[in-house]
C-alpha positions in Angstrom: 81.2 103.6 98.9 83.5 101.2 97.8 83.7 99.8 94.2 85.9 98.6 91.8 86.2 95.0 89.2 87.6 92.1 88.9 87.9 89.4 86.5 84.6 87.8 86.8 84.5 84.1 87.7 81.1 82.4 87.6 82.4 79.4 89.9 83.1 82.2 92.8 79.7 84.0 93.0 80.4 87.0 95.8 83.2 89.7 96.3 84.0 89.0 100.1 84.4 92.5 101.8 86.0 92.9 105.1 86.7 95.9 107.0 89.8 94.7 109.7 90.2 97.5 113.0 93.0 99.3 113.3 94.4 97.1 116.4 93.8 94.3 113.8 92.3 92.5 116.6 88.6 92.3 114.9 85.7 93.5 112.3 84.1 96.6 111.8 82.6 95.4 109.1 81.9 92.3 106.7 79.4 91.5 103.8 79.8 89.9 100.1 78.9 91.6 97.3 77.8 90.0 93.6 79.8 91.5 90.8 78.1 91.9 87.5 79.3 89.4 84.8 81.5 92.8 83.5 83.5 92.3 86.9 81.7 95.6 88.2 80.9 95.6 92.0 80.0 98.6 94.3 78.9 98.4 98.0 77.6 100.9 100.9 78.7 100.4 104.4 77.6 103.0 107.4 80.6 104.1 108.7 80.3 104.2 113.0 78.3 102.2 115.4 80.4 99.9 118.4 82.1 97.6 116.3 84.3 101.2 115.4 85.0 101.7 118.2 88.4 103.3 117.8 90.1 105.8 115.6 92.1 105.3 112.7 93.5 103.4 109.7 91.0 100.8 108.8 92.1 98.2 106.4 89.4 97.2 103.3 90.0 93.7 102.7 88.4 92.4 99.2 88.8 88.8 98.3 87.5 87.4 94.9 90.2 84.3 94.8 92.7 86.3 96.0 93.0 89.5 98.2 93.6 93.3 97.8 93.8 95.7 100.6 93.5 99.6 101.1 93.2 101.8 104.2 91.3 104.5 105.1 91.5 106.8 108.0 88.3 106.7 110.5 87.5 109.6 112.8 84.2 110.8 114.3 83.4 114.5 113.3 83.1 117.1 116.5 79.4 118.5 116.1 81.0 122.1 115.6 82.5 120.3 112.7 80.6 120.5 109.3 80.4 117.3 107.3 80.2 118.2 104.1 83.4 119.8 104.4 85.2 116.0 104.4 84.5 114.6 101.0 85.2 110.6 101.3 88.5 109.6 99.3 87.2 106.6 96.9 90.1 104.1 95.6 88.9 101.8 92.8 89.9 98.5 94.1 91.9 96.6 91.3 91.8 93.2 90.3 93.7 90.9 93.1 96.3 88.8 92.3 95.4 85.3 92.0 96.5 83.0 94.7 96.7 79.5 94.6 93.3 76.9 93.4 91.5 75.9 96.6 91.4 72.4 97.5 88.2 70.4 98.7 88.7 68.7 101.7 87.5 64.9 100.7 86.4 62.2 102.8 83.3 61.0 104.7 82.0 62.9 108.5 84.4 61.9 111.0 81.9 62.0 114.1 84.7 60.5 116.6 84.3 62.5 120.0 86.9 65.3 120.4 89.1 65.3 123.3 89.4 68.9 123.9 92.5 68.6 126.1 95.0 68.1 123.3 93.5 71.3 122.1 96.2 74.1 122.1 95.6 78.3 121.5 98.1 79.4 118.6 99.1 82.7 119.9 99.9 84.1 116.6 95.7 83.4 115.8 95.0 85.4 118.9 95.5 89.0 117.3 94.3 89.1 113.6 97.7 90.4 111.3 99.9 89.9 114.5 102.5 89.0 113.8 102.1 90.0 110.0 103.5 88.1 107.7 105.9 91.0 106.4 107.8 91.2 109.0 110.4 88.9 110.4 110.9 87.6 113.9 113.6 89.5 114.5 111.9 92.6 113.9 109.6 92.1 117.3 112.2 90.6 119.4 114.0 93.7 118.5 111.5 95.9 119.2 110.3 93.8 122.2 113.8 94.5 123.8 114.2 97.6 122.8 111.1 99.6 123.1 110.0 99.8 126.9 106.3 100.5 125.8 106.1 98.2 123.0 107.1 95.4 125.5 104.3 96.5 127.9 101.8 96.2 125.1 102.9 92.5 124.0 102.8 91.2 127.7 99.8 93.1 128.4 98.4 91.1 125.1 99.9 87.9 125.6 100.7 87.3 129.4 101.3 84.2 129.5 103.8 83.4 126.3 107.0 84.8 125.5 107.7 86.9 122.4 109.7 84.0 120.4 106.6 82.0 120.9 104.6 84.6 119.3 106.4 85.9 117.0 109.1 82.9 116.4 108.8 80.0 114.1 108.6 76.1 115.6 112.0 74.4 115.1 112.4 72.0 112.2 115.0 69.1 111.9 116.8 71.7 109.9 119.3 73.6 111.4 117.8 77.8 111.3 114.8 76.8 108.9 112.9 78.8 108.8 115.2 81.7 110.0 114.4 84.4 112.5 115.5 86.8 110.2 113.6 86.3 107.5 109.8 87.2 107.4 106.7 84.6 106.4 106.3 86.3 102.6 109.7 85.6 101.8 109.1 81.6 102.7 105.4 81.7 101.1 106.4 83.7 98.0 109.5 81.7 97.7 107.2 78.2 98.0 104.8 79.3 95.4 106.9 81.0 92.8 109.6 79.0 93.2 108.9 75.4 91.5 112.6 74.0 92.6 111.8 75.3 96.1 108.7 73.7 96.2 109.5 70.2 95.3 112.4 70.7 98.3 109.8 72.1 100.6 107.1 69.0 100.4 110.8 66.6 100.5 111.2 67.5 103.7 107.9 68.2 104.8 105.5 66.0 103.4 103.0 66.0 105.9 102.8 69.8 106.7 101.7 73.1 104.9 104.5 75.9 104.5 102.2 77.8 107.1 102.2 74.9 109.6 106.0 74.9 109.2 105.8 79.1 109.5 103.7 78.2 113.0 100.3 80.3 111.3 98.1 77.3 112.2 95.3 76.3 114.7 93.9 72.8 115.9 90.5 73.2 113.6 89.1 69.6 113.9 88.5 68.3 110.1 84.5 67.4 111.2 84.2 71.2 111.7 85.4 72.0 108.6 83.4 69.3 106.5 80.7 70.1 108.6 80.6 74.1 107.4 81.2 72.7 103.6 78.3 70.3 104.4 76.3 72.8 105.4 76.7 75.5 103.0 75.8 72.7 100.5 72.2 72.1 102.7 73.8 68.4 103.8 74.8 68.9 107.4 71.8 70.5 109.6 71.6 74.0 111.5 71.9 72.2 114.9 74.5 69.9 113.7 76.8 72.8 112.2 76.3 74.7 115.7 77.1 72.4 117.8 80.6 73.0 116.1 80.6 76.2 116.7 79.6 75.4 120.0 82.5 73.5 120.3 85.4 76.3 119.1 84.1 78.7 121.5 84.2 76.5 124.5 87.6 75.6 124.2 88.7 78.9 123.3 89.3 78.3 119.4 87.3 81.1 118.7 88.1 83.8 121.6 85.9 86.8 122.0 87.1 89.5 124.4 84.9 90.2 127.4 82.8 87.6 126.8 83.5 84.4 128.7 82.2 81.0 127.1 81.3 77.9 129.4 79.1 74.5 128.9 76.1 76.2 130.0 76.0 78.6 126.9 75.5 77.4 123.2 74.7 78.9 119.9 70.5 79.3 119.3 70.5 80.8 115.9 73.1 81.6 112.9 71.9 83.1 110.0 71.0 81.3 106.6 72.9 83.7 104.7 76.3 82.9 107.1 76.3 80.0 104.5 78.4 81.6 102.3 81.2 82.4 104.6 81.1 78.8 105.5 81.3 78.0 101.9 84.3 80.0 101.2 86.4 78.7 104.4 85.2 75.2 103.6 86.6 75.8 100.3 89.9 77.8 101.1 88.4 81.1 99.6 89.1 83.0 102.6 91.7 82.2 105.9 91.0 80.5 108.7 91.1 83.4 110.9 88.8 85.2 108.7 86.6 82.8 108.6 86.6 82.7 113.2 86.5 86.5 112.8 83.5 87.0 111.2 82.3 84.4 113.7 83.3 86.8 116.2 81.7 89.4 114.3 78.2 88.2 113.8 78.3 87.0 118.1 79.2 90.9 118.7 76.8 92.4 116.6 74.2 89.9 118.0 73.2 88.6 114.7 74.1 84.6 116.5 72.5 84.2 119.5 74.0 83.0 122.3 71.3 82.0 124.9 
């Protein structure tokens, strides 16, 4: 059972809920809840099935224009074991900090043809939370050449990139800017609490977000997006919305392990109520990468067909 309040806002009608796996590398678990107009909201989830599919500390992710996370330890109970004898530890979820407004993306359907060969894979999208953006650069690279097995595990995870490329920032026309040593909070925080930063920020990069310049960004074509705001508003058709779906899994924007996506496969059905997590990408409620993995959510549990 989770449950807790938050400062109700008619203009954002559902408490997103997301339940991120311990590797951080999918969902157990996503839904939205409506809070009452007291800010109440309360939600019960089943606990097991494939998409928890490994043991231990689960993060509860709650967005309601911004985000709040807990943990919880997952473990499935030996059947000499008696389950009343684990009483579930509740945590009122508190009111989340609000994060910057959301900003509608304006402008009419670009239908131009996309040429997927300037697409390229972010690696830091690959894993969601790796690298998190509390730790600096030079807290992998460390680890990476220090730690035998942790180096195994990144280039068992990312084979074909190095761990700079990961976990590194892209290099600016200034000289160490962003620095290795200092982690993506301390730039975004910085960015958004500091005014006088933030005027020098959009001086020298007036055509880029502080995450592009942080490297936390993915090719997304702009249709795609209008196209899920179009269609969470009823505009933009079921078949036209999936054929951009269609499009980010064949060239690997949205990448689903053991499942390989080619030309000859293409999305037959999505959900009417998947609108809303369209609605909230479109509009900047949730992440990017939330918004591809609950894509990659719904294909797992089967709930979008792929013929």
């Amino acid at each position: 059972m989770i449950s807790g309040q938050v400062d109700y806002d008619p203009s954002i009608p559902f408490v997103i809920l997301q339940v991120i796996t311990p590797d951080g590398s999918g969902l157990a678990h996503i839904d939205n809840i409506m809070p009452k107009t007291d800010g109440t909201f309360s939600k019960s989830i089943l606990a097991g099935g494939p998409t928890w599919y490994e043991y231990g500390a689960y993060t509860i992710k709650i967005s309601y224009g911004g985000n709040l996370e807990k943990t919880i330890v997952y473990e499935k109970l030996d059947s000499s074991e008696n389950p009343a004898v684990k009483e579930p530890v509740k945590e009122p979820v508190k009111e989340p900090v609000k994060e910057p407004p959301s900003v509608d993306i304006p402008g009419a359907l670009d239908l131009s043809p996309v040429d997927s060969n300037n697409y390229v894979e972010n690696p830091k999208m690959r894993l969601l939370g790796y690298p998190s953006f509390d730790n600096s650069p030079r807290y992998y690279i460390d680890r990476y050449y220090n730690e035998p097995e942790y180096q195994s595990w990144f280039d068992t995870q990312f084979p074909n990139y190095s761990i700079d490329e990961v976990v590194g920032y892209p290099k600016t026309h200034i000289d160490n800017f962003p620095s290795f040593d200092n982690s993506p909070r301390y730039y975004i925080d910085r960015y958004y609490n500091e005014p006088e930063y933030q005027s020098w920020f959009d001086t020298q990069f007036p055509d880029d977000t502080i995450y592009d310049v942080l490297g936390f960004s993915t090719f997304i074509p702009e249709w795609i997006k209008t196209y899920a705001k179009n269609w969470a508003n009823g505009v933009t058709s079921d078949r036209e919305f999936m054929s951009g779906l269609d499009f980010m899994l064949e060239n690997k924007i949205i990448v689903i392990q053991n499942f390989e996506y080619s030309q000859d496969n293409s999305i037959d059905d999505v959900p009417t109520w998947f609108r809303n997590t369209a609605h909230w990408w479109s509009n900047d409620l949730i992440s990017q990468q939330e918004f591809v993995n609950s894509i990659k959510y719904l294909i797992q549990k089967e709930i979008i067909l792929i013929e």
